[in-house]
N, C-alpha and C positions, 0 to 999 in steps of 0.2 A: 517430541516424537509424534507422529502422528498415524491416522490411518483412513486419512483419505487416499482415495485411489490416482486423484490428482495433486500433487505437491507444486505449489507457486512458489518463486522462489523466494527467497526470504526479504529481498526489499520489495518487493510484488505486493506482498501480504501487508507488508507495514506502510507502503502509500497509500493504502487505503483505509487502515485500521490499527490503530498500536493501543489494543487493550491490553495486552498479555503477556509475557516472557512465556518461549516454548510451548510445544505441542499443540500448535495452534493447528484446527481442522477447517479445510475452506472446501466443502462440498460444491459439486457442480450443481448446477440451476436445476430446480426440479421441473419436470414440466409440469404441475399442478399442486405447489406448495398447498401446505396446511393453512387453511386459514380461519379457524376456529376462533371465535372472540371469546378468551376468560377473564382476562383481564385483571388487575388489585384487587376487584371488588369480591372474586372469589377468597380470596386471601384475607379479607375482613367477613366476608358470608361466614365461614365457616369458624373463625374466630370467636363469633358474638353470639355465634348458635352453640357454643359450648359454652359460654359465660354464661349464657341463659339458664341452662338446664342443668348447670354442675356449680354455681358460682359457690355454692356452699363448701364444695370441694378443694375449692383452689388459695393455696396459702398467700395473705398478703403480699406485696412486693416487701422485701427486708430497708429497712429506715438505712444499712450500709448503703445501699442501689443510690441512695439521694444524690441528684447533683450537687459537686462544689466546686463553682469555680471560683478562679483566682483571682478573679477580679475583685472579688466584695473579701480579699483580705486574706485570704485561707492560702499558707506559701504551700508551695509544690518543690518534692524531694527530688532529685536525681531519680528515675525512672526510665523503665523504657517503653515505647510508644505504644506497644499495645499492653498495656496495664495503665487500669482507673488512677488517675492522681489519687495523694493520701488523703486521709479527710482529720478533720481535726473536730470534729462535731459530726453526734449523730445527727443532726435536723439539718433539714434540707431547707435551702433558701427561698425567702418568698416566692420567688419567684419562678420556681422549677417547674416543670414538666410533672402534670398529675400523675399518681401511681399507676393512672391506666395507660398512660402512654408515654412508659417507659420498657424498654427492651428488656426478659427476662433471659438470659443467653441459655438458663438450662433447662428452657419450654421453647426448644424450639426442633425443627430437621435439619440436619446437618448430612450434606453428601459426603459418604465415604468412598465411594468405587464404583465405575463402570462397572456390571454386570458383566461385560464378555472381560473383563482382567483379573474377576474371582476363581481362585482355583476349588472347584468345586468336589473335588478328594480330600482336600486336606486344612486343615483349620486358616482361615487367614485372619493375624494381629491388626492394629488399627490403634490408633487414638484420636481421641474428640475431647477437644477444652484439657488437655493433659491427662486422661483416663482412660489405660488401656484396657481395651475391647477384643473381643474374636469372634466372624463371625464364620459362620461353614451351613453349607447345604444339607437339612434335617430330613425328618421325616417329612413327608408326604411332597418331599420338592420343595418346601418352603427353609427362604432364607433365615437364620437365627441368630442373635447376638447376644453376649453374656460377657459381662466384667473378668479380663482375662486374669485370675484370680482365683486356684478351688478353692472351695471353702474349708477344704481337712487341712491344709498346708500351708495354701498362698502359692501352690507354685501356680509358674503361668500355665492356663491351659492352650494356650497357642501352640506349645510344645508336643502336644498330643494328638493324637489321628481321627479320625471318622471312621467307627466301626461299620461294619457290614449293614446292621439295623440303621443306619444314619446317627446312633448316637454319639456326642463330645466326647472320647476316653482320655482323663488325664496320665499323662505318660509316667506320673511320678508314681502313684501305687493303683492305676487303673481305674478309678471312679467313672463313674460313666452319667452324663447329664441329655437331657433331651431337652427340644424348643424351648419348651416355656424355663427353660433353666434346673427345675427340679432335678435330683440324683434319682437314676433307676438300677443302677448297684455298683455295691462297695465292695468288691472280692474279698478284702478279707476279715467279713463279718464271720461272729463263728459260726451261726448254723442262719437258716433261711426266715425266721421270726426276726432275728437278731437284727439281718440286713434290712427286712420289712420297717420294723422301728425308725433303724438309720437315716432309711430313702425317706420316710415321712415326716421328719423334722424337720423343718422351717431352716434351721444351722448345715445342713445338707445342699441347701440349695444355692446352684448360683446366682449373681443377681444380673435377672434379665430384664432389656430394654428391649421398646419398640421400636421396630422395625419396617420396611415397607420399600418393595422394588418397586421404581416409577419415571420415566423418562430414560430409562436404561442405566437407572442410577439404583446402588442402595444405599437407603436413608437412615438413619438413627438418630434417636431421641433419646438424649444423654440425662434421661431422670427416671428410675424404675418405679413399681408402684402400680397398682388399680388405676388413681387417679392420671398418673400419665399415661398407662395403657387410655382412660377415656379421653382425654386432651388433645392426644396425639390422633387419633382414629378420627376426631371433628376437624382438626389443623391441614390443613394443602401444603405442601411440597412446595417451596418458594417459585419454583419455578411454572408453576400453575397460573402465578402472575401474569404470563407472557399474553401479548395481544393477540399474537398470531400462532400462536402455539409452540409445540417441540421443532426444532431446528431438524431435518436428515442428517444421515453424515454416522459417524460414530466421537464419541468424544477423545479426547487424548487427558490425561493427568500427570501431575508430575504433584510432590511435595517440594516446598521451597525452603531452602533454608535462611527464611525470612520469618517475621511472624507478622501476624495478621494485615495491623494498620500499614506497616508499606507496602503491603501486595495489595491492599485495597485501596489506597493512596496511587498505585503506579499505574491502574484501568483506570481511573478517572482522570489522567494527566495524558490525554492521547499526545499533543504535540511534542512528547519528550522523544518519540521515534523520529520527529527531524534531525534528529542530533547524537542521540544512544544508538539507533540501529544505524544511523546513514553512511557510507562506505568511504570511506579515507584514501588519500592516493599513500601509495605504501614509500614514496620518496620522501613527499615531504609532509607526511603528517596531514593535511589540509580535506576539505571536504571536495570529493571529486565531482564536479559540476556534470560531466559525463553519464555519470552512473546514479544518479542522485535528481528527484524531481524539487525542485525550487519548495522550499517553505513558505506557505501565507501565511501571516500573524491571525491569531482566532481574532474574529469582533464582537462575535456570538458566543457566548458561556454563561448559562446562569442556571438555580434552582429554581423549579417549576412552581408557579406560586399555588400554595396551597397544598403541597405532595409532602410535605414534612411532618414524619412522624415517627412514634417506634417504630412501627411497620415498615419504615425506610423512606424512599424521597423518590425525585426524577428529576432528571438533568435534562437539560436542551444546549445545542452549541452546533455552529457550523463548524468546516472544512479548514484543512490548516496544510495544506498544501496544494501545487498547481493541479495537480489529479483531482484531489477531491475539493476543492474550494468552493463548489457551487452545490454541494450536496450538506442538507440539513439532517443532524441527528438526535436522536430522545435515547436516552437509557436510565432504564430503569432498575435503581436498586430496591429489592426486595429481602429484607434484615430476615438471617447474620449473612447471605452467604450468595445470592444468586444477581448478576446485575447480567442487563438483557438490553444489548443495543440494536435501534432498529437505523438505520441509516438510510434516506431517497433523495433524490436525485431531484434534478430542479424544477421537472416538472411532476414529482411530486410520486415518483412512481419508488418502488422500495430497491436500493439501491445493494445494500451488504445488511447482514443480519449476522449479530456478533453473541452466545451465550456462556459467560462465563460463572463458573463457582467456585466458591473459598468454604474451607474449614478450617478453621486454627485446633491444630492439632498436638500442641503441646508450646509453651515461650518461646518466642523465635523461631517457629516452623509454623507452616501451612501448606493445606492441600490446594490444591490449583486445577480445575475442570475447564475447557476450551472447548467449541465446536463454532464452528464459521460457516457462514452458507453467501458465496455471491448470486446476486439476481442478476447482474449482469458482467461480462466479460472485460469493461472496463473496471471493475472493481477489484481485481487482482491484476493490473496493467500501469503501466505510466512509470515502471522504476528506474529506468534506464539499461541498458545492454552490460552483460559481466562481462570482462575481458576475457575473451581465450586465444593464449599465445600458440605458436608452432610449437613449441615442447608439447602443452597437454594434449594436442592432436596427437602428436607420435606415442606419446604416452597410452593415450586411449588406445590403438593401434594394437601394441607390443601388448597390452596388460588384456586384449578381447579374451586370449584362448584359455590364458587363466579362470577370468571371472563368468567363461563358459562353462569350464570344467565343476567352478564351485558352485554356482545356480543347478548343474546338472545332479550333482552330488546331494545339495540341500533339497532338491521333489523329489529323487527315487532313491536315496540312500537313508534319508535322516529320517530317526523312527515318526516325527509327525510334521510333516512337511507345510501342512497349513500353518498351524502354528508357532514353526520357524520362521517363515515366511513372512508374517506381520511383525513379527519380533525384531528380523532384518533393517523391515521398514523405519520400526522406530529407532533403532539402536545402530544402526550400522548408515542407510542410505538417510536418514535424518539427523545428522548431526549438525545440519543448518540451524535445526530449530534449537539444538544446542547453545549454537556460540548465539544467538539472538537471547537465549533465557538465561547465558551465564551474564550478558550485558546487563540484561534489566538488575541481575543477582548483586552484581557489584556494585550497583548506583543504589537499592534499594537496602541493603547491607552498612553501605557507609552512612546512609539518614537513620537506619534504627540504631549503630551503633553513636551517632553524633547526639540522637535527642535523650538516647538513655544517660547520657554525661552533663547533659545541659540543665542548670536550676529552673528551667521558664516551661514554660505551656508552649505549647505552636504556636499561638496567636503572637507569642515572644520570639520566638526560634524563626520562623517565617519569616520571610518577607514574599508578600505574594501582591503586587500592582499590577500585572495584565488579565487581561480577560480571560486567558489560558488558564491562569491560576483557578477556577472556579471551582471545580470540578475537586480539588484536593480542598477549599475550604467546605465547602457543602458536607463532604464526607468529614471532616472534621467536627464540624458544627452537629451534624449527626451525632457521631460518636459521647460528643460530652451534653446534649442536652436531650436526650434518649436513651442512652447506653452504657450511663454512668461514666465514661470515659475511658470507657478499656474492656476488652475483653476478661469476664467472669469467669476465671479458671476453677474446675471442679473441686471439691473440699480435699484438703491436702496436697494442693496443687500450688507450689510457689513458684514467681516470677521474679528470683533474686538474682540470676545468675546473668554473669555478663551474656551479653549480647556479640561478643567478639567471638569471629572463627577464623582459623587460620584461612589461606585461601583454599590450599587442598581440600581442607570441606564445602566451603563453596561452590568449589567447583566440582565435586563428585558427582557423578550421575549413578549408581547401584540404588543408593537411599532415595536421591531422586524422582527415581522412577523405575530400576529395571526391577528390584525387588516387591514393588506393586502389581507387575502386569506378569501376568502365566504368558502370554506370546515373547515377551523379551528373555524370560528366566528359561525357558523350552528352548530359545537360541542361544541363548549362552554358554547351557548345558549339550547342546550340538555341536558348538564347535569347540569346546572344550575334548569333546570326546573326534573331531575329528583333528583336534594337534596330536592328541597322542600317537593315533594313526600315523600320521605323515611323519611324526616323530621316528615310529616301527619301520616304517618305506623307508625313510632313509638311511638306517642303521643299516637296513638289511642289503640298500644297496650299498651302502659303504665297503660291506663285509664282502658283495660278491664282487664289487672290483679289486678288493685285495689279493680275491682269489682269484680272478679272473688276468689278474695283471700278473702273478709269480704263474699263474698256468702260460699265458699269452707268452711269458718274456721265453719260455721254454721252447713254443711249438711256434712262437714268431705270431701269434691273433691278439694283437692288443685292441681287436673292437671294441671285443665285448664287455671290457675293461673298462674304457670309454666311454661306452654308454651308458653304465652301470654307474660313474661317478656323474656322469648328467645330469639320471633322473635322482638322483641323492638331492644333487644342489639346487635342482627345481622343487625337492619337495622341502630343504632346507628354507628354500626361499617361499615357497607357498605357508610353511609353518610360520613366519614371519609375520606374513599378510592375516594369516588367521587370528595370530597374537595383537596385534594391533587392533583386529575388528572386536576380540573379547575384551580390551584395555580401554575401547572407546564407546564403552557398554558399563566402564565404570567410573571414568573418571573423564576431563580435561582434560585433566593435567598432561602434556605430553610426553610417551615413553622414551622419546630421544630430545636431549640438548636443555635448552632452557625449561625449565618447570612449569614458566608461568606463559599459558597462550596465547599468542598474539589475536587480540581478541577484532580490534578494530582497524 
C-alpha cells in the first residue's frame, strides 16, 4: 500500500529496484534532496560514548550469544531460519567474534510504526522480538510505550482507552498508568491513603520502555530499566546511518507473515524480481518478452571489505537487468533492522534511493517499512507496456459514473474524508502492491518452511554459485558470526512452532496491514457504513416499486414502478462493488470462484 502521490506501475518499480514485497513508496525527484553526511560513523560515535561513561552499567554479553557453528562438529536440529542453531556447549569457539562485537538483539531500536498510521485516541498493540507492547499519545504530546500487561491482572492494556488527562485506563477494573508507566489510580482502593500506597509500589507499575519519534518512525527499545533508558538516549536510530540522510515521501508498512531471515534474505537478493515479479503471458505460461525488460546476469556482488561487523556490513553489486545494467549500487545494512540502498548511474550521478526496515515481531512474522525516492525519471521506466484490450476501454466507459458518484460521496459525505482517502489509496487503488508482496510471500514462506525441516545449516541447504547469490550469503554470514545465528526472542518467547500457514493466512491483508494504519481502518469503517446504506436504498426502492407497480397496474403508470426497480438494482449492484472494495482490504483470497489468486 502506499502513499505516494505518484504510483509506478508495478514492473516499473521492480526494473529498477526489487528490495521489497509491497507498499513500496517511489517519491518524485526532489528539487533539493537532503544531503546531509551522518554516515555509520554516527552509529558507532555514539555507541562508544555510552561504553565509555556507563560501561560499568552494562551486563556482559551471556556465554548462550557464543557462536557455534557446525562446522567444528556441533550438529544442528530441525529449526527454523530465524532462530540461533542449538548449542551444545556453553564456550564459544576459538575462534569467534569477540564479546564486543557481537549483536545484542535486546539493546537495540527497533521501528514500530509510521507516525501518521498511530491512532492517537486510542491505545495501539505492537510486538518486538515476541513481546507485546502498547503504545498511545500521553501527556504532554509525547509518545509512550509499556508492556501490554497491567500489573493487578495481566490483562492486556491495549484493551483500554486514553483518558481525558492522556492517562492508559485499563479496561478490565480501570487502573490508570501515565508515561513513564507508574499507576496514578486504582478506583477501587478503599479510601485516598489506601490508593496513595497502591500508586507508589513499584508491583503498580507497568514496565516501561524507551521510546523516541524520529524519521517519521516510532522507535522502541525492547529492555526496561535506568540502564536502558541511558543506553538508549546515547544509541542513533539505525537509520541515522544513511549517507544522505532521510529519504521524502511518507513510508508505507505492512507485517509479513514471514519471519525475520527471509524478509531480510529476500532485499538482498535484488535479481529474484527477474523472475518472481516478471509478467507471464496468460496462454502459455512463459515470460512475456513484450512486457518484461531482458535480465542481465549480476557480475558485480560482493561484501564491502572491511564493513563486517555487529554493527552490520555493506554490499556493492551492479545492475541485473537492460534498464539498470550500467548503474552501480551500495546498501547499507545497519543491524537489526534498517538497510539503505543508494543506486548511480554511470556517470556517477545518484540514480534511485531505496530505504527499507524490518522488525521481527514475534516467530514467523515481521514488520516491513519501505520508502523509494527516484532521482531520475528513467529509474521507474524501461518495463514494458500493460496490455489494454477493447473490453477494459468499454469497461472504464460504463463503470465512469459509478466511481464518480463514489469519489463524490467519499469527500462530502464520509465523516473524515482525508483519511479515507489515503486509506482508498492503500487498500482499494493499491492492490498492485498486493499481488507483488503476496509473490515475494509465497517464495519467502516455502524457504522458512523448507530450512525449518531440514537437518543442515544454509552453508548445506544452499547451493549459491553466482554472483547474484552474494548478497543472501553476506547476510547469512552476518547473522551466524555477529548474531549468534538467529534472532533473540524476548524471555518467555519460544520458537517451536511450525512455520507452516495455510495459504489463506498468507495471503490476508487486515493483519497485514489494514489493522496497522488509522487511514485504511477509517476506510473500511466508511464503507462498511456506506453498504448498509445502499443496502436501506434498495429495500426501500424495492418496496416502492411493489407499490408503485399494484398502484401503476390500476391507473395504467407503470413508470414509476420502473424506475423504482432500477435504482434498487444500481444500488444492489453498487452494494456489490463496495463489498468487493471492503474484502480486498482484507484478504486475497478472491470473493468469487477459485480461492487461490491468480498471482502470475
Amino acid at each position: 500500500a502506499s502513499l505516494s502521490p505518484r504510483h509506478p506501475t508495478r514492473r516499473e518499480m521492480i526494473a529498477s529496484i526489487a528490495t521489497a514485497p509491497v507498499t513500496a513508496v517511489v517519491a518524485r525527484r526532489s528539487a533539493g534532496p537532503n544531503r546531509t553526511t551522518r554516515g555509520p560513523t554516527a552509529m558507532r560515535a555514539g555507541r562508544a560514548a555510552f561504553a565509555t561513561g556507563h560501561r560499568e552499567t552494562l551486563a556482559p554479553p551471556s556465554p548462550r550469544r557464543a557462536m557455534r557453528r557446525s562446522a567444528r562438529g556441533g550438529a544442528v536440529r530441525a529449526q527454523s531460519i530465524s532462530e540461533p542453531p542449538s548449542k551444545t556447549t556453553e564456550r564459544a569457539p576459538a575462534d569467534a567474534p569477540a564479546a564486543g562485537d557481537r549483536f545484542d538483539w535486546a539493546r537495540a531500536w527497533y521501528p514500530m510504526s509510521p507516525i501518521d498510521f498511530l491512532d492517537e485516541t486510542a491505545p495501539n498493540p505492537m510486538k518486538v522480538l515476541g513481546k507485546p507492547i502498547v503504545a498511545w499519545k500521553g501527556e504532554g504530546g509525547a509518545w509512550a510505550v509499556v508492556e501490554d500487561s497491567c500489573p493487578h491482572r495481566m490483562a492486556p492494556l491495549s484493551l483500554g482507552f486514553i483518558s481525558e488527562d492522556k492517562q492508559l485506563v485499563c479496561r478490565y477494573h480501570g487502573w490508570e498508568f501515565g508515561n513513564d508507566g507508574k499507576a496514578t489510580a486504582i478506583p477501587m482502593s478503599a479510601d485516598a491513603k489506601a490508593e496513595k500506597t497502591a500508586c507508589e509500589s513499584p508491583r503498580s507499575c507497568a514496565v516501561s520502555y524507551p521510546v523516541k519519534e524520529e524519521a517519521g518512525v516510532l522507535w522502541v527499545w525492547p529492555t526496561a530499566g535506568a540502564d536502558a533508558w541511558l543506553e538508549a538516549s546515547a544509541t542513533p536510530v539505525a537509520t541515522a546511518a544513511a549517507e544522505f540522510g532521510e529519504l521524502p515521501g511518507e513510508w508505507g508498512m505492512v507485517e509479513l507473515p514471514v519471519g525475520y531471515a527471509p524478509a531480510l534474505e529476500n532485499q538482498f537478493d535484488p535479481s529474484h524480481a527477474e523472475w518472481l515479479h516478471a509478467k507471464y503471458n496468460a496462454e502459455s505460461g512463459l515470460l512475456d518478452g513484450a512486457m518484461n525488460v531482458a535480465y542481465e546476469p549480476m557480475t558485480r556482488f560482493n561484501v564491502k571489505e572491511g564493513t563486517m561487523s555487529a554493527g552490520g556490513f555493506t554490499v556493492e553489486h551492479g545492475g541485473y537487468n537492460a534498464g539498470n545494467k550500467d548503474v552501480s549500487a551500495e546498501r547499507l545494512f545497519t543491524a537489526p533492522c534498517s538497510s539503505r540502498s543508494e543506486y548511480k548511474d554511470a556517470n556517477g550521478k545518484r540514480y534511485l534511493s531505496a530505504a527499507i526496515l524490518y522488525t521481527p515481531t514475534e516467530p514467523g512474522r515481521c514488520l516491513m517499512f519501505t520508502k523509494f525516492q527516484a532521482h531520475t525519471r528513467k529509474a521507474v521506466q524501461g518495463a514494458g507496456k500493460a496490455k489494454v484490450t477493447a473490453g477494459d476501454r468499454w469497461r472504464g466507459i460504463l463503470e465512469s459514473p459509478a466511481k464518480t458518484a463514489f469519489q463524490w460521496y467519499m469527500e462530502f459525505v464520509a465523516k473524515d474524508p482525508e483519511l479515507c482517502r489515503i486509506g482508498l489509496q492503500h487498500g482499494v487503488y493499491g492492490s498492485g502492491a498486493y499481488t507483488l508482496g503476496d509473490q515475494d510471500i509465497q517464495a519467502m514462506h516455502g524457504v522458512e518452511v523448507a530450512m525449518e525441516s531440514a537437518e543442515r545449516d544454509w552453508k548445506k541447504s544452499y547451493y549459491l554459485p553466482t554472483p547474484s547469490d552474494a548478497g543472501v550469503a553476506g547476510f547469512r554470514t552476518w547473522m551466524d558470526e555477529h548474531a549468534g545465528g538467529g534472532v533473540k526472542w524476548a524471555d518467555g518467547v519460544r520458537d517451536d512452532e511450525s512455520k507452516m500457514k495455510p495459504i489463506a493466512q498468507r495471503l490476508e491483508r487486515y493483519e497485514r496491514h489494514t489493522r496497522h494504519c488509522r487511514y485504511c481502518k477509517a476506510a473500511l469503517r466508511e464503507l462498511g457504513v456506506l453498504e448498509e446504506r445502499l443496502v436501506d436504498f434498495s429495500n426501500a426502492m424495492l418496496a416502492a416499486g411493489l407499490v408503485f407497480g399494484l398502484g401503476g397496474a390500476v391507473v395504467g403508470q407503470e413508470g414509476p414502478a420502473v424506475v423504482s426497480l432500477c435504482l434498487a438494482g444500481l444500488a444492489v449492484n453498487a452494494t456489490e462493488s463496495v463489498r468487493d472494495m471492503q474484502h480486498g482490504m482484507k484478504t486475497s483470497v478472491p470473493r468469487r470462484g477459485d480461492p487461490i489468486p491468480k498471482l502470475w
